[in-house]
C-alpha positions, 0 to 999 in steps of 0.5 A: 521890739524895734520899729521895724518889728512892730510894723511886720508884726502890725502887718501879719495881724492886718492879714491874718484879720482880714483872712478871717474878715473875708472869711467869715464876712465877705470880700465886701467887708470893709477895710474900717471892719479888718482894722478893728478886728485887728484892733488897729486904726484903719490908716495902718490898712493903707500904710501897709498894703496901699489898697484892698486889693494888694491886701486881698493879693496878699491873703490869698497868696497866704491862704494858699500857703496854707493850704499847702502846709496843711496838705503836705503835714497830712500826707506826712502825718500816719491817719489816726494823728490827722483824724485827731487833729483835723477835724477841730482844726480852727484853722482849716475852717478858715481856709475852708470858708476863705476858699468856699467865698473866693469860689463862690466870688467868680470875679477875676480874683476868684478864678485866679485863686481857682486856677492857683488851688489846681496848680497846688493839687496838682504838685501834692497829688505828684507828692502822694504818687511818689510816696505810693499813697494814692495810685498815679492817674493817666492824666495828672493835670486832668485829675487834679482840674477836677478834684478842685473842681468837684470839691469846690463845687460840693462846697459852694452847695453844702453850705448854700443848703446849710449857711452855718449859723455863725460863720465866725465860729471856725471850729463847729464850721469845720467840724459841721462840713467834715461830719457830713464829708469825711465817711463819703469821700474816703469811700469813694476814694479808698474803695472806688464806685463801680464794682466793674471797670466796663464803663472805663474801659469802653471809654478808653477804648474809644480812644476818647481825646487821645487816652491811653488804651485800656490798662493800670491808671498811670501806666502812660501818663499824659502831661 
């Protein structure tokens, strides 16, 4: 391996060490500690990203990617084969605390990431609108602000109420969260809550911040 590989190599191990690091610990987690959990010396940490905030830049920017490869390779996978995989995924327990911590963070950092997660619902709803897997919605930006929002929120309690016994154990973490969310989230999202559609049709009849009358979501589409 050439010079030049090593040193994309060592840089790619630093990233996906503090992903974990800030994961499993915090992003107080000292660069000292992400070095020796990439098994590297903590002076490569400076070499490559110059600060803990151009690594914390990068790792976001990573997780994000993430997330939206994991997404988009579900909607495209047939259920029995996500069902199969996810839930034992160590992968998505790493997203999953990394979010849970930038969520629960509230700095400036955190509300980035926040507002980035919402611009990526927002691309793979259109995606599954598209595709026909779920129903398009009367505002789109609107829908996907608050899926992020309300998943975000019910993850940042889950685990107030339940702090896993070891954070850096990503498996049972991811498999712990989706027993407890899977059967009630594709419930709702499969078979809805209100056994009538009064409550949504009063408000749209109202008129309410501009809406659409009453009708078929997604038969005007406010963007």
């Amino acid at each position: 391996m050439s010079a030049a590989q090593e040193d994309l190599t060592g840089r790619a191990r630093l990233r996906d060490a503090a992903i974990e690091a800030f994961a499993a610990q915090g992003f107080d987690e000292s660069l000292r500690a992400i070095a020796s959990r990439a098994q590297v010396t903590a002076g490569l940490v400076r070499h490559h990203f110059g600060s803990k905030q151009a690594l914390r830049a990068e790792c976001d920017a990573t997780v994000l990617e993430r997330y939206r490869r994991l997404k988009e390779e579900s909607l495209q996978a047939e259920p029995k084969q996500v069902f199969n995989q996810l839930p034992g995924s160590r992968e998505g327990g790493v997203l999953l605390l990394y979010i849970l911590r930038s969520a629960r963070e509230g700095a400036p950092a955190g509300r980035q990431f926040t507002e980035q997660l919402i611009e990526e619902a927002l691309v793979l709803l259109d995606q599954a609108v598209s595709r026909g897997l779920i129903v398009p919605s009367r505002d789109e930006p609107a829908r996907a602000r608050f899926l992020i929002l309300q998943s975000l929120g019910a993850l940042v309690l889950y685990f107030a109420l339940n702090p896993p016994q070891d954070p850096e154990d990503f498996t049972t973490v991811m498999q712990d969260y989706y027993a407890h969310v899977a059967l009630p989230t594709l419930e709702l999202f499969t078979e809805g809550l209100f056994a009538d559609p009064g409550y949504l049709n009063e408000y749209l009849a109202s008129g309410a911040a501009g809406i659409p009358p009453a009708g078929p979501a997604g038969n005007s589409v406010s963007r």
